[in-house]
C-alpha positions as CSV (number, residue, x, y, z in Angstrom):
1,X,111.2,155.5,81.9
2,X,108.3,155.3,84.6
3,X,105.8,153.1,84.4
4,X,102.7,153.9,84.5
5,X,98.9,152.1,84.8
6,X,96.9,152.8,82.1
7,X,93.5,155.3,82.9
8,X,91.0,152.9,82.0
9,X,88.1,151.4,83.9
10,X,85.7,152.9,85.7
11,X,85.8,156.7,86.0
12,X,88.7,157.0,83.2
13,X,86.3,159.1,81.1
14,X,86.3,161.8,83.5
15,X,90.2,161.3,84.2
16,X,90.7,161.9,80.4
17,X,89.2,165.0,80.9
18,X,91.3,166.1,84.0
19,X,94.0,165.4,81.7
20,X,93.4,167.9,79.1
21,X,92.0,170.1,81.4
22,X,95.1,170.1,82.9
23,X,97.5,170.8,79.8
24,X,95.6,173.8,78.4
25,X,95.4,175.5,81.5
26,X,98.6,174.4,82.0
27,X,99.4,176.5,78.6
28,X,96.6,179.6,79.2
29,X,99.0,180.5,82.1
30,X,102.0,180.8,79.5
31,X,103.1,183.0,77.1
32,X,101.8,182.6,73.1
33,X,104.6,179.8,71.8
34,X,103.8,177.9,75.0
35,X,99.9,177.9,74.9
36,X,100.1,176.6,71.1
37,X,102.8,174.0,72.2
38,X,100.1,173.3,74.8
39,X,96.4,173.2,72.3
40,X,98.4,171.1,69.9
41,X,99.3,168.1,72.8
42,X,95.9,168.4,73.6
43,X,94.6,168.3,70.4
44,X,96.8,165.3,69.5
45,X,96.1,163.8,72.6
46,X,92.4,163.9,72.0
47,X,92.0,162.8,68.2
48,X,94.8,159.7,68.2
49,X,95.5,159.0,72.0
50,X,95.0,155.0,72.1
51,X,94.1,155.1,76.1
52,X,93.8,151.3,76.1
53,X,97.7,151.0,74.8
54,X,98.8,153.7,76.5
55,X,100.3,155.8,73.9
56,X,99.9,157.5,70.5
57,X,101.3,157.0,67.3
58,X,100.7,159.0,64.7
59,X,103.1,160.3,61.4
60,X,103.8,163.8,60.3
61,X,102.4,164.4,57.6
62,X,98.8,163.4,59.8
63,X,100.0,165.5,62.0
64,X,101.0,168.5,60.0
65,X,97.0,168.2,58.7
66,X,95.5,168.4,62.4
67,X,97.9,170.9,63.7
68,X,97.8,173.0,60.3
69,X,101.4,174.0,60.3
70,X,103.9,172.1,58.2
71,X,106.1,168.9,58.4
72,X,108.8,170.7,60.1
73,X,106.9,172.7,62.4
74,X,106.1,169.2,63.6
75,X,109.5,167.9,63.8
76,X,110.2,170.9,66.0
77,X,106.8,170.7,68.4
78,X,107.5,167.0,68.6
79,X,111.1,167.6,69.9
80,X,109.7,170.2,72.4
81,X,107.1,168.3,73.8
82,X,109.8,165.3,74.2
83,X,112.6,167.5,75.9
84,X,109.8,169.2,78.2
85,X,109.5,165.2,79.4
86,X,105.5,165.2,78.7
87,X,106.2,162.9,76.2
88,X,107.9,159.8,76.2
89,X,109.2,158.4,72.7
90,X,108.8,154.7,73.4
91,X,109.1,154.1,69.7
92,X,111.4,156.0,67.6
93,X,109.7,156.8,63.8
94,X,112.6,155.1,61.6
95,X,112.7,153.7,58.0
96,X,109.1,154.8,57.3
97,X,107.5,153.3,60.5
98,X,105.7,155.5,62.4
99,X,106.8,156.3,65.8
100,X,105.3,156.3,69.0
101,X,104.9,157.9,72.3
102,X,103.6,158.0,75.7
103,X,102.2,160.8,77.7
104,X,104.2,161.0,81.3
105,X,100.7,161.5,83.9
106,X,103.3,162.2,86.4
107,X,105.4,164.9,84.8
108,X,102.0,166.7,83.8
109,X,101.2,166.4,87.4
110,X,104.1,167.9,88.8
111,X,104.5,170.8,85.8
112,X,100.7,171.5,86.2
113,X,100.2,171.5,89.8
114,X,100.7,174.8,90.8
115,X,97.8,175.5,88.4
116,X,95.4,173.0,89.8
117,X,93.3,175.5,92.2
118,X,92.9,177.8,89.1
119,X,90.2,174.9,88.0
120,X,88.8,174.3,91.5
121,X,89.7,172.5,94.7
122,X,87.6,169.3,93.2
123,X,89.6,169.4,90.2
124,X,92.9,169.5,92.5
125,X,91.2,166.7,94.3
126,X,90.7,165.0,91.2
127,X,94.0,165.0,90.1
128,X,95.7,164.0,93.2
129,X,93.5,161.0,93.2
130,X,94.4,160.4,89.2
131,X,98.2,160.3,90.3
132,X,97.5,157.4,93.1
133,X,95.6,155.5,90.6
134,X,98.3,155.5,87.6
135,X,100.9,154.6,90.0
136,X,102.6,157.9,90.5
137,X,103.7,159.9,94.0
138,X,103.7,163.2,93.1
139,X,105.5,165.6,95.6
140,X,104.2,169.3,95.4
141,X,105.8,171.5,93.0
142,X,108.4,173.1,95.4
143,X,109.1,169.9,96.3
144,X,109.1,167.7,93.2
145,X,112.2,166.3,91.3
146,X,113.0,164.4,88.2
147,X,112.9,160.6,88.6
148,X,115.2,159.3,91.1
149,X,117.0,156.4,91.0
150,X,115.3,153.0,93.3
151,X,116.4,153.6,96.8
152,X,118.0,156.6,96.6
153,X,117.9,158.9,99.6
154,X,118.3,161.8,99.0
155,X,115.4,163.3,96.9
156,X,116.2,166.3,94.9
157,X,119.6,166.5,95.0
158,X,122.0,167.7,92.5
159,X,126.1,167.9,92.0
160,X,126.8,171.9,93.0
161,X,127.1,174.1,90.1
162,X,130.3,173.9,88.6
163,X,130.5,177.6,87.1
164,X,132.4,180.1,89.2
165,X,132.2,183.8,88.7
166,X,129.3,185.6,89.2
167,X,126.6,182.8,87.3
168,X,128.2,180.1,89.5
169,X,126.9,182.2,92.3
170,X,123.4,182.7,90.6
171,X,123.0,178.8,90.2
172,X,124.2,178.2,94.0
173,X,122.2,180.4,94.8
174,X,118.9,179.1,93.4
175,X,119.9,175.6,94.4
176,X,119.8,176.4,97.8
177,X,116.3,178.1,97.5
178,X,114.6,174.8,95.8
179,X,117.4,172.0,94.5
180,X,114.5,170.1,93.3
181,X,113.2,173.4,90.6
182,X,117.3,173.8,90.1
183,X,117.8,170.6,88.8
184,X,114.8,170.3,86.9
185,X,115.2,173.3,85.2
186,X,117.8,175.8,86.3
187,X,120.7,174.0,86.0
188,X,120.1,173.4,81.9
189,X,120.7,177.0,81.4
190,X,124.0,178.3,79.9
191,X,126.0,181.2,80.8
192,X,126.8,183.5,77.9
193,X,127.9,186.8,79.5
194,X,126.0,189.9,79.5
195,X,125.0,192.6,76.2
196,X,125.7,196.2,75.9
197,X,122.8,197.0,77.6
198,X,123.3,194.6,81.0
199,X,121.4,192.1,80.0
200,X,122.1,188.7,81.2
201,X,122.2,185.7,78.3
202,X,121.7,182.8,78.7
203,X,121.3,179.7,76.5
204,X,118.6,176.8,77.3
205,X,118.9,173.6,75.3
206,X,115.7,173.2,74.1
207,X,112.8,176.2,73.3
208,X,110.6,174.7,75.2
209,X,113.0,175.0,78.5
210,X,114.1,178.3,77.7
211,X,110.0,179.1,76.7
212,X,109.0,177.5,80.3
213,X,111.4,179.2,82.4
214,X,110.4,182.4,80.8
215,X,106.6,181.9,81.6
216,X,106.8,180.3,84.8
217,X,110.2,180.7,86.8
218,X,111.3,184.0,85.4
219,X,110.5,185.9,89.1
220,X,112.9,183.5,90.9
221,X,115.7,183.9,88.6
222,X,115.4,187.6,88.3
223,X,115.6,188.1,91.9
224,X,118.8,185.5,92.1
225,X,120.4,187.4,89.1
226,X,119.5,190.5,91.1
227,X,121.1,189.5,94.1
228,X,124.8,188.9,92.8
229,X,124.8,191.5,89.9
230,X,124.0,194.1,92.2
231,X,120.9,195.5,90.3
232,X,117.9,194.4,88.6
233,X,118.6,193.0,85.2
234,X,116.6,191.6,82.3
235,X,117.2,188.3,81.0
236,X,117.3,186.9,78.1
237,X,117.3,183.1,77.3
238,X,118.4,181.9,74.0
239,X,118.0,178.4,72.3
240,X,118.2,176.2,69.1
241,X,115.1,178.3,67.4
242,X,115.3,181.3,68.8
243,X,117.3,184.1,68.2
């Protein structure tokens, strides 16, 4: 878990803003299930965020009232927003207490990036400045990894894909194009062969993975795909909840 400084102080009003600013143009720029995954973070975010504690805890039946789905729904959004790494469960609901959780500045920073100068170059300033104030070094999106280990030196890397065959080349493929968007995201995916029809399917473990890759990184694997199978092919990415 990263630590971060808490936005408070002086100017942490307009931060908060920058912050959900960020997330729903984060999700405008995705496909339907992402954008709602996105309005209800930032409506949670908004209504019970405690900004002075740094996190937000909240059960699911309140939940299930301000997102107007039902208890399950939650379960399920909650488990997206966790695996996508915005969220960080620093208390796990158990034995009716209610759980908790943090929102990760720096993972928001590096997912939304790329969709900073849609807002304006001030927000972009903005938000590069919000990442040096809550402790975070964000690299730019082609160049940003998960969290390394203290002193490791080399950034971004990743164990070579295991698979052989013709995904094994897809995935060495894309790992030699950006080994930090590989092992953030690519490397989750699971090979499951192709369908009557030459489409390729794969498996992501989470919806929101499979939903993210779909909206934002579908062009690069398309073209990798492409590239070994000889032609283009569709895709299709499978998960826990969908079919």
């Amino acid at each position: 878990m990263t630590f971060q400084r808490k936005i408070t102080g002086p100017g942490a009003a307009a931060a908060k803003y920058d912050v959900l600013t960020a997330i729903t143009v984060m999700g405008l720029h995705g496909a339907p299930g992402y954008q709602a995954s996105m309005m209800r973070l930032a409506a949670m975010l908004t209504a019970r965020y405690n900004w002075a504690r740094n996190e937000v805890s909240i059960g699911q039946v309140e939940l299930s009232r301000l997102w107007s789905v039902n208890e399950r729904t939650v379960k399920r959004e909650m488990k997206r927003l966790t695996a996508s790494g915005l969220l960080i469960c620093c208390r796990p609901g158990v034995r009716g207490r209610v759980g908790a959780y943090r929102l990760d500045v720096e993972e928001l920073c590096r997912q939304s990036r790329p969709f900073w100068p849609s807002v304006g170059t001030d927000f972009a300033d903005r938000m590069e400045a919000l990442c040096l104030q809550t402790g975070q070094a964000v690299a730019p999106a082609a160049a940003s990894a998960p969290e390394q280990a203290e002193g490791s030196s080399e950034s971004a890397e990743t164990e070579p894909p295991a698979n052989s065959g013709e995904w094994g080349q897809v995935q060495r493929l894309l790992r030699a194009q950006d080994p930090a968007r590989y092992s953030a995201w690519f490397s989750k995916l699971d090979y499951q062969g192709c369908d009557g029809g030459g489409r390729v399917l794969l498996r992501a473990p989470s919806d929101f993975v499979g939903q993210y890759i779909e909206t934002h990184l579908s062009k690069s694997l398309l073209a990798a795909t492409s590239t070994v199978f000889g032609r283009a092919r569709q895709i299709r990415i499978g998960g826990p909840d969908r079919a």
